[in-house]
C-alpha positions in Angstrom: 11.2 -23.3 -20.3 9.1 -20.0 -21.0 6.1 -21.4 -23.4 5.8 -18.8 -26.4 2.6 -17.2 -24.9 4.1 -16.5 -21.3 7.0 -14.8 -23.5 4.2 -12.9 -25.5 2.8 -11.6 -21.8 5.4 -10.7 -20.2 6.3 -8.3 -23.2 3.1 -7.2 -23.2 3.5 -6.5 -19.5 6.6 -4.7 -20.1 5.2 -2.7 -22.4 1.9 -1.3 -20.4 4.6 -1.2 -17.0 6.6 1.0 -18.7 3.9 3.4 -20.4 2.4 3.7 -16.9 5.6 4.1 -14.8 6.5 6.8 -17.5 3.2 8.7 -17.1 4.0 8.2 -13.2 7.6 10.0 -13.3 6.3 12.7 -16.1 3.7 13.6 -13.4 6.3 13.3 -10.1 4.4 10.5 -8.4 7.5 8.1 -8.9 11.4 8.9 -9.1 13.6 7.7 -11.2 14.3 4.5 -8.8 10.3 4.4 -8.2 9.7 4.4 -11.7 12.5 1.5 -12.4 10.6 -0.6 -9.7 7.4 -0.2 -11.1 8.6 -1.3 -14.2 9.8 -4.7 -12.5 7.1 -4.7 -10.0 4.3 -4.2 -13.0 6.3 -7.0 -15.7 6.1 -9.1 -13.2 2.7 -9.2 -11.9 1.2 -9.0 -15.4 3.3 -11.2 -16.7 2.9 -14.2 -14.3 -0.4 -13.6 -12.9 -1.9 -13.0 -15.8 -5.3 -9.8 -16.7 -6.9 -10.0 -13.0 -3.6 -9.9 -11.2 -2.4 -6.7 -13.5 -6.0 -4.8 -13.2 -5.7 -4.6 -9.2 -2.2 -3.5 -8.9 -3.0 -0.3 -11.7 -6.0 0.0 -9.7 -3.8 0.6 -6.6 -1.5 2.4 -8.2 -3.6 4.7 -10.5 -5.7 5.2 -7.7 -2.9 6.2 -5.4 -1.1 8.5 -7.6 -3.9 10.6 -8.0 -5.0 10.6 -4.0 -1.6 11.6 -3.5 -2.0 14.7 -5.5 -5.4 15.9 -4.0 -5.4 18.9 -1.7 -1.5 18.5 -1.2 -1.4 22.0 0.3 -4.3 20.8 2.9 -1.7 17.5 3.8 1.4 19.5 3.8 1.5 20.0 7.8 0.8 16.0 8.0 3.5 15.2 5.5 6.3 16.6 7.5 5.7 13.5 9.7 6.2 11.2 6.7 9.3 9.1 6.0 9.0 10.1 2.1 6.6 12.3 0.4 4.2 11.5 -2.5 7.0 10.9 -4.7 7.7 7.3 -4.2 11.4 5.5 -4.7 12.4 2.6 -5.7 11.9 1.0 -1.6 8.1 2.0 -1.4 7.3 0.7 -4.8 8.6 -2.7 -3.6 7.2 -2.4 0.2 3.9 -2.1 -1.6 4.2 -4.1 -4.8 7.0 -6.3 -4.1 5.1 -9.3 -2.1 2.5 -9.3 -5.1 5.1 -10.0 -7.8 6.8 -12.7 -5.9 3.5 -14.4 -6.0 2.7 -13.8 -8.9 5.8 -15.7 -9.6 5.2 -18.3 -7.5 1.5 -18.6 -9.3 3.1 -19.5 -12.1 5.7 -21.9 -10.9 3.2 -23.8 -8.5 -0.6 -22.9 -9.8 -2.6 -23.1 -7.1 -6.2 -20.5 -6.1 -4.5 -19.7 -2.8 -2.0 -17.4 -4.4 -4.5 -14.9 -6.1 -6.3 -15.0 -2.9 -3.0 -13.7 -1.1 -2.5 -11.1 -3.7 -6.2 -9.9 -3.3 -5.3 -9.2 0.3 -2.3 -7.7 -0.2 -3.8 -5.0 -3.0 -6.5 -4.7 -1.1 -4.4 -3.4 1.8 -1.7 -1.5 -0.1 -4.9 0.4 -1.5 -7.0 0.8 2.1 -3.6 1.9 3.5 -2.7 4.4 1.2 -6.0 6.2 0.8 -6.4 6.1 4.4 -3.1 8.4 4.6 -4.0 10.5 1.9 -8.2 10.9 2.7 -8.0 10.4 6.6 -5.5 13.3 7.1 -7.9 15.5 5.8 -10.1 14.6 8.4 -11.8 17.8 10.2 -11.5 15.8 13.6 -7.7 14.7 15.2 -7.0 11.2 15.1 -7.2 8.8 17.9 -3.7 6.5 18.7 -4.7 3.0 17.9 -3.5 1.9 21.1 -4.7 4.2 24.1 -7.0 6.3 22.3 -5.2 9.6 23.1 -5.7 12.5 20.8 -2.3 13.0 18.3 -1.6 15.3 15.6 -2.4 14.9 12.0 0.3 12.6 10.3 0.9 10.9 13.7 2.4 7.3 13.2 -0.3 5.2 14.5 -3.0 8.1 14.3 -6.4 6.7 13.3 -9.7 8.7 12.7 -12.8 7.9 11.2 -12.5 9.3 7.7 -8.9 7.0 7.8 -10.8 4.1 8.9 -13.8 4.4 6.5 -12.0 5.1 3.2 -9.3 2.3 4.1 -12.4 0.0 4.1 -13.9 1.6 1.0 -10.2 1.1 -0.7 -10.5 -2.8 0.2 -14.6 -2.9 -1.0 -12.7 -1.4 -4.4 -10.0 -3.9 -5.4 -12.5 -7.0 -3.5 -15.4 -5.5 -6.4 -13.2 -5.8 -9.3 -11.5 -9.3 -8.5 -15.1 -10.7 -7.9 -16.2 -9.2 -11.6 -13.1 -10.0 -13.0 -13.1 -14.0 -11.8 -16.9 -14.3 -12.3 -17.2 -14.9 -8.3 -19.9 -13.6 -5.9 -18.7 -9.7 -7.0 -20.4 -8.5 -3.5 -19.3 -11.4 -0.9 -15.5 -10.6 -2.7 -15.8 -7.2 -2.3 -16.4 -7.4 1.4 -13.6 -9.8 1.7 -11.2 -7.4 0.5 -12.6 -4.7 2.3 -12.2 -6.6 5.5 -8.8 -7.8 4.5 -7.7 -3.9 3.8 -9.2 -2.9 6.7 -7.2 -5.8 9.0 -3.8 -4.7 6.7 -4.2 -1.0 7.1 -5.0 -1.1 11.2 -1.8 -3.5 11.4 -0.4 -0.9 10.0 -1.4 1.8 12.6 -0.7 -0.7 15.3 3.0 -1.1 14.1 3.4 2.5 14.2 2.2 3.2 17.3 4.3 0.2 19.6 7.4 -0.9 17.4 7.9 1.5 14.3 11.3 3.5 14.2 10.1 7.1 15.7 12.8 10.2 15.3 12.5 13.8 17.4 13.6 17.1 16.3 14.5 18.9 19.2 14.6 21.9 16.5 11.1 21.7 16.5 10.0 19.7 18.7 8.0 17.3 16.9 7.7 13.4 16.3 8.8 12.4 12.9 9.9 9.4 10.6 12.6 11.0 9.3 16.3 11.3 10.4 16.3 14.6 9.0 13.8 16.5 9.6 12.3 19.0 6.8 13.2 21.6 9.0 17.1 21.0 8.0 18.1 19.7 11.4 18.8 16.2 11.6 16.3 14.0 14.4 17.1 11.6 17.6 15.4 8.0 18.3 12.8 8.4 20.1 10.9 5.0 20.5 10.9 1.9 18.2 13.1 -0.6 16.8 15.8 0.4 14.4 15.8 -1.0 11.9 12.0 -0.9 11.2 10.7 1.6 9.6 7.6 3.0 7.6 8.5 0.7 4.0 9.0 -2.4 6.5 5.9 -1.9 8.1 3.7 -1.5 5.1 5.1 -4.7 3.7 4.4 -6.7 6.9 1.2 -4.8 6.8 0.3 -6.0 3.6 1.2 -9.7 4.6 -1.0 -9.8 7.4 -4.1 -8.4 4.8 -2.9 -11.3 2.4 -3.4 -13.5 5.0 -6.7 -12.4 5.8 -8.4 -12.7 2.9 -6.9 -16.3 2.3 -8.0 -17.3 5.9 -12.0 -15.9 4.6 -12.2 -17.2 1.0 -11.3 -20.5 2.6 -14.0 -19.9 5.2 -16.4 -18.5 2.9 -15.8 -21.2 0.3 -15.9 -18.1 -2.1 
């Protein structure tokens, strides 16, 4: 049964959710779908897990809506390799946010440190991930494939550089920083926890989509994409990768590996 100060937090949760998932869709970061998921995504977290738990996923997402939006004319050649642009539905809101809510839930259900530990990992490499996209494609230098090294274009699935790699760490240091002055824990050990962990989550991520990702061509213009339809108009082949992954799967798999992670050093660390 809900206690009368769980019922106070989640309605305080749904409150500050749907403030923030209303500024989102005013300012085009979210659609309407997007929006409705945050809403869930944001109730939830809050609501279960509690202050801590709600500040890291606005920090992600605050953090993410306004990357998105910086120098969007600079990323526009990148973003035609992109599944979805910076206007996130309903599917990307839950490949990012969705494993964080269910353990939030399951926080509450069956208390235990390990969850918040998962959840660290997992914001900490929805964040690394994200600005890595929206930072590393502004990079001066072409990005490196994960896997061989070979030069790609901007955008590339599996494309890393540098810039990417650095600010994907610095977006882990972030959410690790504020959990560690949040908890009252070593803030600096924390904070390189989480950059590690975003840092293992985000280079799954490129590793993913570079070998098994879903990979389309347009003959059109003869050019890799994630799309089936290419923003060109002209719809895209398979060209390499399993069907029915694509870019929202692999964030969320991503984002478990990063949970996992940071669980595996706090429990080294004794943090």
């Amino acid at each position: 049964m809900l206690t009368q100060l769980l019922l106070t937090q989640l309605l305080l949760a749904l409150l500050l959710s749907l403030l923030i998932a209303g500024l989102a869709y005013w300012r085009g970061s979210l659609s309407r779908s997007g929006a409705a998921g945050a809403l869930v995504v944001g109730t939830l977290t809050f609501g279960f897990g509690g202050w801590a738990w709600g500040v890291l996923l606005a920090t992600f997402f605050v953090t993410s809506s306004l990357l998105s939006h910086f120098k969007e004319e600079a990323k526009q050649a990148a973003a035609e390799k992109f599944d979805k642009g910076h206007t996130r539905d309903i599917a990307q809101v839950f490949a990012n946010g969705g494993l964080g809510a269910l353990i939030a839930l399951f926080s509450y259900l069956l208390p235990s440190p390990t969850w918040f530990s998962l959840f660290l990992g997992i914001m900490a490499t929805v964040t690394a991930d994200t600005w890595a996209t929206e930072l590393g494609t502004l990079s001066q230098r072409p990005p490196r494939l994960i896997t061989n090294g070979r030069f790609v274009e901007v955008g590339t699935s599996g494309g890393v550089s540098l810039l990417g790699t650095a600010v994907s760490f610095a977006g882990g240091l972030l959410i690790g920083l504020l959990a560690g002055l949040m908890l009252a824990t070593s803030p600096l050990l924390t904070a390189l926890v989480g950059g590690l962990g975003g840092l293992a989550g985000s280079l799954t991520d490129s590793f993913l989509g570079a070998t098994v990702q879903q990979i389309y061509y347009c003959d059109h213009c003869q050019k890799d994409t994630e799309r089936k339809l290419h923003k060109c108009g002209h719809p895209t082949r398979p060209l390499r990768g399993w069907s029915w992954l694509n870019n929202d799967l692999v964030n969320l798999f991503s984002s478990f590996i990063g949970g996992l992670t940071v669980l595996l050093l706090v429990l080294l660390l004794m943090i």
